[in-house]
N, C-alpha and C positions, 0 to 999 in steps of 0.2 A: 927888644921885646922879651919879656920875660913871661914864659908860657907854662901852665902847672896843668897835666889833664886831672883835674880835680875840679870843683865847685865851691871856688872859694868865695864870699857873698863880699862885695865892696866893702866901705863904710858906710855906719845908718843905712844897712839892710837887715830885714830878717825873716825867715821862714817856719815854715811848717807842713807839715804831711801826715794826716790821719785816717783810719779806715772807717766808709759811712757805711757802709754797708750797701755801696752799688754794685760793685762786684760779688758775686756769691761764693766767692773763693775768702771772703774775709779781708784782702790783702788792703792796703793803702790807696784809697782812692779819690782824696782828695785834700789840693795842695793849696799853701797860701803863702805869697809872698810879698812882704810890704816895706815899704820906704819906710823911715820914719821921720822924713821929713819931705816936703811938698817934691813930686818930681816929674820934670818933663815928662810925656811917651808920645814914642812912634811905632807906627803899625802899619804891618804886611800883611792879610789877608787873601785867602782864595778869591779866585778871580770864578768858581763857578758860578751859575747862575742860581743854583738852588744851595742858597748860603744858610747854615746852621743859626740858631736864636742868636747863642753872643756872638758872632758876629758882626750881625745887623745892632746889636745892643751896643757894641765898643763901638760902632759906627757914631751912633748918635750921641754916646759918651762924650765922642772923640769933636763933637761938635759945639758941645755943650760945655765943658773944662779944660781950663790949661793946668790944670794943677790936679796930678793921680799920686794915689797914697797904695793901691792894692792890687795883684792879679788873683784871683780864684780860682781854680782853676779842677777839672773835676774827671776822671776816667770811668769806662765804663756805660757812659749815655752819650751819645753824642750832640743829644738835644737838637737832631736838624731833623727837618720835616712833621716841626710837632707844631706848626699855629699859633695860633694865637695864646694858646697853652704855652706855649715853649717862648716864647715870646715873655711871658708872664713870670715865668723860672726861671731864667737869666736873669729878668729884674730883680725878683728875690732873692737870688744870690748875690747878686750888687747889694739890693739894701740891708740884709742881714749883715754882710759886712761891714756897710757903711755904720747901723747901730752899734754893732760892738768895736767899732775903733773912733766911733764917735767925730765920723767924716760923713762928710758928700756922698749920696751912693752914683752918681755923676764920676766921682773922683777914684772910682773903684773898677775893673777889668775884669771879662768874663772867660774863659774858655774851657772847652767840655771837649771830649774825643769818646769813642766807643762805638755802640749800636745807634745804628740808623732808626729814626721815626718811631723808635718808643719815646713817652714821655716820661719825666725824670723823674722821680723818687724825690721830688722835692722835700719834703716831710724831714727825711733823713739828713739833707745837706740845713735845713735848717736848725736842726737839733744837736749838730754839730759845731756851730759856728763859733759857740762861744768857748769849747776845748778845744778848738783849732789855735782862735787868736791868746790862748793862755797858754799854747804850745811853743810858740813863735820864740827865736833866737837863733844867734847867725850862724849854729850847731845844723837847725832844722832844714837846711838847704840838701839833706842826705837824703831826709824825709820824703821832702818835696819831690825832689826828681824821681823817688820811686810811685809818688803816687798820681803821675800824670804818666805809668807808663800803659800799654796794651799790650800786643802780643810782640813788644818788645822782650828781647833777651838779657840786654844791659840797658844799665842807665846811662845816659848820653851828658857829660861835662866838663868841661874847661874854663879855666881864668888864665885870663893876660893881664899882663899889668905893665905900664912904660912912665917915663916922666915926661912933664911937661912943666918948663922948667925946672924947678926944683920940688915940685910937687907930684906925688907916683898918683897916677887915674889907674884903677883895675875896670876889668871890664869881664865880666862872669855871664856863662853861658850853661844852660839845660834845654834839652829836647828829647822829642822822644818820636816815634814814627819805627815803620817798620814793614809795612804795607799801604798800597791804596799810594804811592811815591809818584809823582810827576807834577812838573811844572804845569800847571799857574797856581797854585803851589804844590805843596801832597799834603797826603792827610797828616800830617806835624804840627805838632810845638815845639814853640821855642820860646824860651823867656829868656830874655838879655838886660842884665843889668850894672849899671857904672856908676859910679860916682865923679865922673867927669861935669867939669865946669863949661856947657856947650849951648851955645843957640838952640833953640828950635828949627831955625830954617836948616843948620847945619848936620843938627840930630837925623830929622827927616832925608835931609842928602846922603847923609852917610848911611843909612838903612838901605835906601836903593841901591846906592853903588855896590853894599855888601850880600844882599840878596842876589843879584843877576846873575853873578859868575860862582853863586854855591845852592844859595835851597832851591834857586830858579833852572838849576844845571844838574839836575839827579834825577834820575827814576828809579824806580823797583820795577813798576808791574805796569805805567802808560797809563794807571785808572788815578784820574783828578776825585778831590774828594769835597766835602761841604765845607769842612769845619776850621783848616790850614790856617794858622797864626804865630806873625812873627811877632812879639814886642818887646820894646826894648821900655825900658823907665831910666831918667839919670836925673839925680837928688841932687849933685852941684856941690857932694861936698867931699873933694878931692884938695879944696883949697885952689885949684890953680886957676891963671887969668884965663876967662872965658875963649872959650873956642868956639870961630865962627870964621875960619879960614885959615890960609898959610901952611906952617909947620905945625901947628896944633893940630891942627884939621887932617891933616896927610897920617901924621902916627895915630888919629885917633880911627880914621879909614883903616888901616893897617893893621890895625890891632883887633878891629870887629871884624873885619874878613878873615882874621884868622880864627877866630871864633866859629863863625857859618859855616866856614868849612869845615874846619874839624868837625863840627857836629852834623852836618852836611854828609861828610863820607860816614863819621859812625852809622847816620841812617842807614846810607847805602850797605855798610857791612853789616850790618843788621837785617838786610832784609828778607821778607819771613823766607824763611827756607833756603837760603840766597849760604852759597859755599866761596865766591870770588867778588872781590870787588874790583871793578873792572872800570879805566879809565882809557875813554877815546876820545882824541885829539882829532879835528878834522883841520887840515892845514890848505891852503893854495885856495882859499875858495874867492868869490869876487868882492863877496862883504860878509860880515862878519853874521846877519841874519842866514845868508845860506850856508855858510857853516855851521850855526848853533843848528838849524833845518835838519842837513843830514847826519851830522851824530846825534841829534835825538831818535830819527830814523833810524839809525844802525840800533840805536841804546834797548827801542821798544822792539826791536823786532825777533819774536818769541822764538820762529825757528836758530837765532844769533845766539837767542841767551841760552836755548837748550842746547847748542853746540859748545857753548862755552861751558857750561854744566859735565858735560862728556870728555871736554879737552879736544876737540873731532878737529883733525884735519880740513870737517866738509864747514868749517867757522867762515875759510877762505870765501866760499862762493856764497855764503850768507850775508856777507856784508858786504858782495858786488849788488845782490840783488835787493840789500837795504838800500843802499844808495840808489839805485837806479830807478827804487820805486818812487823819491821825494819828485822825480821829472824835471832832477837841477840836468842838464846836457853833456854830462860827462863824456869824453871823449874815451872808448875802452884802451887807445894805449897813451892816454894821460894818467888812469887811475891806477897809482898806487898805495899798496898795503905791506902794511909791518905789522908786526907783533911781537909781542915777549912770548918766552916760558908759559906755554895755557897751561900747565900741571901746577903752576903757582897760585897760593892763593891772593894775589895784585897781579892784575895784566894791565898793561898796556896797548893799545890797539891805536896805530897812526895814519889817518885815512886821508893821502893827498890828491887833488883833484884836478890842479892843472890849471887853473883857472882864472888864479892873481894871487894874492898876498896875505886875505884875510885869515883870523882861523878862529875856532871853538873849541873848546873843552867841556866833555858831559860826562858824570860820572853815572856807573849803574852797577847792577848786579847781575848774577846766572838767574836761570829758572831752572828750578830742580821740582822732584817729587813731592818734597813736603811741601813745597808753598802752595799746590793743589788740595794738599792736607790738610794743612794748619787753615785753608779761607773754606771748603768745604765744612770746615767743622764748626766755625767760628758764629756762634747766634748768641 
């Protein structure tokens, strides 16, 4: 695997990132990135129950077409809790793009991040559309990533690229997230894109298997959010013989988990106010659900992450009474704890239980004073 932290765009992709003026900062805030030729997608969405417009809108997309040509994608509104209104502005953001690339607006992808329950500034993303897609070129993927960011600090990107056969599949990744982090999903994006030659049933497998053990294993702050989207597009034109199991399927697993993850932890070291990023492994457990259980438990637990924040000695007795709070039966002289270096900024923290064989991995962050800062302030 050949791994670049950059945002290098497949083949027959291209992007763009322009300022519409939803931000009042001026800054970039909304991105487009399109195939230009027909291409599979698959999709991870938050599992809350009070899910944002495109959401429910790529839902019915995703019902409606095999064949997607666009993501849209917009910061600044998050377009959730707006109605039947918001509902209406996700569409129009599909169909405006569907006119100007002279596609399906069916074949086209929505996602929005920012403020909750205002309604969007539609006007503005309309009157933009058409210097957007005259933006577009496989340069513009710089653009893009900056303009789906929030109160991130960096912009989140990587490409892998491997062979299959004799043919190389890249596989290009952007996100952004920063706050509002936990699984079922957090508040992220993430667009992934390849020019792999792959089934659909295969595409879809490999999105779950690459989600569980990276955007489904992180937290910042415990708070699920509306808007959370993973998707992936692959246009097929890698040239190589179709992938739909075997050794194709295995490097092509391989090569997206390396992606999620990467972009996965940058979350996590991004987040807001967040000084460590902090990996805990829970080992001995009896299956693998009660381990992921209590290193999420250890990951949210506020008095843990302000100890981690501090480097405190009292971390110790923080993550006996995480654990002890999930009501998994730990035995007190079965549980042990390790750690690295806490004055580092990468810890480690190894929580075994005693209990069989299973184990979990969850990445997180500290909680410091700014992250109280930066979401008090944040409207």
């Amino acid at each position: 695997m050949n791994v670049v932290k950059k945002a290098i765009l497949p083949t027959g992709f291209v992007a763009a990132g322009i300022p519409a003026g939803i931000k009042k900062n001026g800054k970039l805030d909304v991105a487009l990135i399109v195939s230009q030729s027909p291409a599979l997608a698959a999709v991870v969405s938050t599992s809350n129950t009070m899910q944002a417009a495109p959401v429910i809108l790529n839902k019915a997309h995703l019902k409606k077409s095999s064949a997607f040509y666009a993501i849209i994608a917009n910061s600044g509104n998050a377009n959730a809790f707006t109605g039947k209104a918001g509902l209406k502005d996700a569409d129009t953001m599909a169909t405006e793009v569907g006119f100007a690339l002279s596609i399906k607006k069916e074949s086209v992808l929505v996602a929005s991040t920012g403020i909750i329950s205002k309604r969007m500034p539609i006007t503005r993303i309309k009157n933009i559309v058409p210097q957007l897609v005259l933006a577009l070129s496989r340069q513009g993927i710089a653009q893009a990533k900056q303009a789906i960011m929030t109160t991130d600090k960096f912009a989140k990107e990587i490409t892998v690229s491997f062979k299959v056969g004799t043919k190389t599949v890249t596989v290009c990744g952007i996100a952004k997230g920063a706050g509002m982090i936990s699984p079922k999903m957090a508040t992220m994006l993430a667009f992934i894109t390849t020019d792999a030659n792959i089934s659909k049933h295969a595409l879809d497998r490999a999105l779950h298997e690459a989600v569980a053990p990276t955007f489904n294993s992180m937290t910042v702050d415990g708070c699920m959010s509306t808007n959370d989207t993973v998707i992936v597009l692959a246009n097929r034109r890698a040239g190589n013989s179709q992938i739909d199991g075997g050794a194709g399927f295995k490097k092509f697993v391989e090569a997206l988990k390396i992606v999620c993850m990467e972009l996965a932890k940058m979350i996590v070291r991004d987040g807001e106010g967040s000084t460590k990023l902090i990996r805990i492994t829970v080992m001995q457990a009896k299956h693998h659900e009660e381990a992921k259980l209590v290193a999420m438990a250890v990951a949210n637990y506020n008095l843990f992450k302000i100890a981690m924040f501090a480097s405190s000695p009292n971390m110790y007795g923080r993550i006996v009474a995480a654990v002890g709070s999930t009501g998994v039966p730990v035995r007190e002289e079965e549980l042990k704890i390790k750690y690295s270096p806490l004055q580092k900024n990468e810890v480690d923290i190894t929580v075994r239980l005693g209990r069989g064989k299973a184990r979990a991995v969850v990445y997180t962050s500290d909680l410091s004073h700014e992250y109280v800062k930066i979401n008090a302030e944040y409207n």
